[in-house]
N, C-alpha and C positions, 0 to 999 in steps of 0.2 A: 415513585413508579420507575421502574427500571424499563429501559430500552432492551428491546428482545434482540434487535439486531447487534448491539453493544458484542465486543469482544471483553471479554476477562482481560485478559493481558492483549496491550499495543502490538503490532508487528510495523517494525522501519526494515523498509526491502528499498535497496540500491539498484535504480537500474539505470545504465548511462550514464552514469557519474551523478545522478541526480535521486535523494535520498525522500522517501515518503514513508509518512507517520499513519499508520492505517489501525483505527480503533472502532471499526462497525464492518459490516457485512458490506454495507452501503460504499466505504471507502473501499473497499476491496475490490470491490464491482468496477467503481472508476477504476481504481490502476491496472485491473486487468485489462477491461476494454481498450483504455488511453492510452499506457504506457508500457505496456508486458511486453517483451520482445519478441518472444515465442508463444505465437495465437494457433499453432495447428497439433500440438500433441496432446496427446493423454491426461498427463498431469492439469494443463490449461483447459482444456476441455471440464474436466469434472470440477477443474476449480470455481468456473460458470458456471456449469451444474446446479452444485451446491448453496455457491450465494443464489442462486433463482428458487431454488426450495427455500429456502432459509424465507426468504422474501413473501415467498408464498405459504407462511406459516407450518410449512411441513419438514424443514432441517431445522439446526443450531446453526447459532453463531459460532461455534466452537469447531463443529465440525466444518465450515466455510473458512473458518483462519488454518483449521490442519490443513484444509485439501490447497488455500493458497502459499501455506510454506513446503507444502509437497512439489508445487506448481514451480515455486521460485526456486528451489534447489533444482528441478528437472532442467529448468532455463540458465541454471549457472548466475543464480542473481543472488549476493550479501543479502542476508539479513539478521536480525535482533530481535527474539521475542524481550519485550521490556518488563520485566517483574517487578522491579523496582519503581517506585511512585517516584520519588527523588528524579532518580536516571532516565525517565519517561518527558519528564519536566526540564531537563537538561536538554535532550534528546529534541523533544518538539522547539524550544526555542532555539537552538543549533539550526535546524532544519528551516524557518522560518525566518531566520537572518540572511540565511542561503540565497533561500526565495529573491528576496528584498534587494540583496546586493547585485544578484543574476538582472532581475528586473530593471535595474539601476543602470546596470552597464552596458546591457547587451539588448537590442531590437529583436521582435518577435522572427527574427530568422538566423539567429545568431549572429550576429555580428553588432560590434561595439557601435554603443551609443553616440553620435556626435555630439561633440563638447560645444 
């Protein structure tokens, strides 16, 4: 059984110097809410939109990953759709060492961990 929310292809969108691996409607939803920089135009707007149909069985997940790489270019934010399974696999574990080491070092307000 296939997940309807599921994207086809990952999208990793840099925002802040901090990189996310976004592979469902669901993930897209978070980064927008949590992390998008720009929550008042157009492209943001419909990119909410659309995962909220999606969610409510009435969009794609397809069209929720176009309307958020339409969102992230509008906001000036990197990104990678991942085609490749390899580079995807590469990708997430990169991403997830990031995590781990940020975590490691730095306290929930930035600044470095005491030793």
């Amino acid at each position: 059984m296939t997940n309807r929310h599921a994207f086809d292809t990952p999208v990793v969108l840099e925002i802040d110097g901090n990189r996310f691996f976004l592979t469902s409607v669901d993930d897209a939803r978070e980064c927008l809410d949590a992390y998008f920089p720009e929550k008042t135009g157009a492209s943001y707007k419909r990119a909410v939109e659309t995962c909220a149909s999606c969610r409510a069985g009435i969009g794609t997940a397809d069209a929720a990953r176009v309307t958020l790489i339409v969102a992230a270019m509008a906001a000036g934010c990197r990104f990678e759709v991942i085609e490749d399974r390899q580079r995807a696999l590469e990708l997430l574990t990169e991403i997830e060492v990031e995590k781990g080491l940020r975590s490691a070092l730095f306290d929930s307000d930035g600044g470095l961990q005491s030793m």
